[in-house]
C-alpha positions, 0 to 999 in steps of 0.5 A: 473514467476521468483520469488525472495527469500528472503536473507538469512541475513533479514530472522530469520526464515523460514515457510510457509504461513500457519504457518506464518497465524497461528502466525497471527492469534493467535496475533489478537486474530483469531482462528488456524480455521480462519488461515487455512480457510483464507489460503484456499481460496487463489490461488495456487500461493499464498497458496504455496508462501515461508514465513520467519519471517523478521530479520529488521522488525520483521513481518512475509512476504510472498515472492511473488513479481516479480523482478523489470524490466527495471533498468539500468544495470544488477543489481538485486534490490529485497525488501519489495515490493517482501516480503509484510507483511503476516498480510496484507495479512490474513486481506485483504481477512478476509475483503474481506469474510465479505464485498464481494459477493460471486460472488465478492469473487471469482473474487478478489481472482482470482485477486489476483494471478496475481504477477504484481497486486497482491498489488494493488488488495490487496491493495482495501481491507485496508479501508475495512480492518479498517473501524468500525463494525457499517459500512456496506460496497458495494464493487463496488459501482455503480451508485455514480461516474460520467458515467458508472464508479464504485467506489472502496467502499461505507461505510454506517453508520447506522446514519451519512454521507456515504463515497464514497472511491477509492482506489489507489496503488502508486509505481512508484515515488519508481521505479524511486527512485531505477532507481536512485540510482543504477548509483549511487551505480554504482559510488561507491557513500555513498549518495543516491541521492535524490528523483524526486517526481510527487505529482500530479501522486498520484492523477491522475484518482481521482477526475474525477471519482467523481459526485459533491455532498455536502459533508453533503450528501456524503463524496467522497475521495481517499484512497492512498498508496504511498510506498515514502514519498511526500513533503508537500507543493506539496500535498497541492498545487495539492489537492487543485487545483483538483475538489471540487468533491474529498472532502478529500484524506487519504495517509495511509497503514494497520496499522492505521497510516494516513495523511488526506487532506480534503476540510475546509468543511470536518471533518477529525476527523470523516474520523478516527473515521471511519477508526480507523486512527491516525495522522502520518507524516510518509508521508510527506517530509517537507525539501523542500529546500533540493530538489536536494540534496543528502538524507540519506545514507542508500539507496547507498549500495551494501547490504541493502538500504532505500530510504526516503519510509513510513513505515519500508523498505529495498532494496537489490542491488546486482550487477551480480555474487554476492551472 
């Protein structure tokens, strides 16, 4: 696999994954103990990844990400998606070694050497990764989804309603974004353009995995990433159209921000409570009159760009023989 390094001009200080699971540690109040054994139980290809502390960002990333393919012209496009956040990291697999047999472990750390799925594999882990102690959490949980499907994670509290959860990673209204905007970097354009969003494509294989329940009896729902803002009134539009078997959507990350849609009959404040959630709008796109129209200028640059993604990102475009 060629790797991509990470620029020189977004790095403040180099490492390797080690030590940046060290720093980790010592922010979330972990042992040194818990950083080397987590460190440990990853595949060589992770363990050996390159780390640097992220000059934009401040967060300490790994570099393990495959170049993007099938962009227009020779243009390399490289960014967050090649570099995610080490705490991601160092807290998916601390929850995977407290929810996760043995015999699951394994596999999901084998999983998780593959470049191409590692964030979706690792992804699984961040409900689990922010769901209350009180919980006990089955990973794989069989015999709850319609035929012979399993469902990413069911959740039991010792009093109140389980919740049946799948975890999805999105990324390619992202992809699309970049394929985008590299013509028109080409042009010599200031603007980028604005993204061609599919809603829908976020919640495709969601709630036909799901047997109708009561939601009084189980809590059945969808836990997204999506790495590009949606515009709002689309959520709404297709989530309420999809079967009433998907009770409730939550469009989060790792770090607590979230954006729940649910079913009237749904508490969306006990979904936050569980998963230790605060509101956020940092997924949503409100200015539905300016589909179309030309976004911010941050994302049509030779250098550094940001197309209107959630959370802190950045993208490099560099055209062929430029350093």
């Amino acid at each position: 696999m060629t790797r991509l390094r990470s620029p020189d001009e977004f790095v403040t200080r180099r490492s390797h994954l080690l030590g940046a699971f060290e720093e980790i540690a010592s922010a979330l109040n972990e042992t040194r103990a818990t950083a080397e054994r987590l460190v440990r139980l990853l595949p060589s290809e992770v363990r050996c990844a390159g780390a640097f502390l992220c000059r934009l960002t401040n967060l300490w990333r790994y570099e393990f990400g495959p170049p993007f393919h099938d962009l227009p012209t020779e243009m390399t496009v490289c960014g967050t998606i090649q570099f995610p956040p080490a705490e991601n990291l160092f807290r998916g697999v601390l929850a995977a070694e407290r929810f996760l047999t043995a015999t699951q472990l394994l596999a999901y750390l084998e999983r998780l050497r593959d470049p191409h799925k590692h964030l979706a594999t690792l992804a699984e882990m961040a409900p689990a990764a922010r769901v209350t102690s009180f919980m006990r959490g089955t990973y794989e949980a069989v015999g709850y989804g319609m035929g012979n499907r399993t469902i990413d994670w069911l959740f039991e509290p010792p009093n109140g309603t389980p919740i049946l959860l799948d975890v999805k990673h999105r990324q390619q209204d992202l992809l699309e974004h970049l394929r985008q905007t590299i013509p028109a970097i080409e042009a010599g354009a200031h603007v980028a353009p604005s993204p061609v969003l599919d809603a829908a494509a976020l919640f495709r294989s969601t709630a036909e995995k799901f047997v109708r329940r009561p939601s009084d009896e189980m809590l059945q729902g969808v836990w997204i990433h999506s790495h590009i803002q949606q515009f709002e009134e689309d959520l709404l539009r297709v989530f309420s159209a999809l079967d009433e078997a998907l009770h409730f959507a939550i469009l989060a990350g790792w770090d607590g921000r979230s954006y729940i849609l649910a079913r009237k009959s749904v508490s969306t404040e006990y979904l936050r409570r569980a998963f230790s959630l605060v509101p956020s709008e940092n997924f949503i796109r409100k200015d539905i009159a300016k589909r179309g129209v030309g976004g911010s200028s941050q994302g049509a640059s030779q250098s550094a760009g940001c197309p209107p993604s959630v959370g802190t990102s950045w993208f490099l475009f560099r055209r062929p023989g430029t350093s």
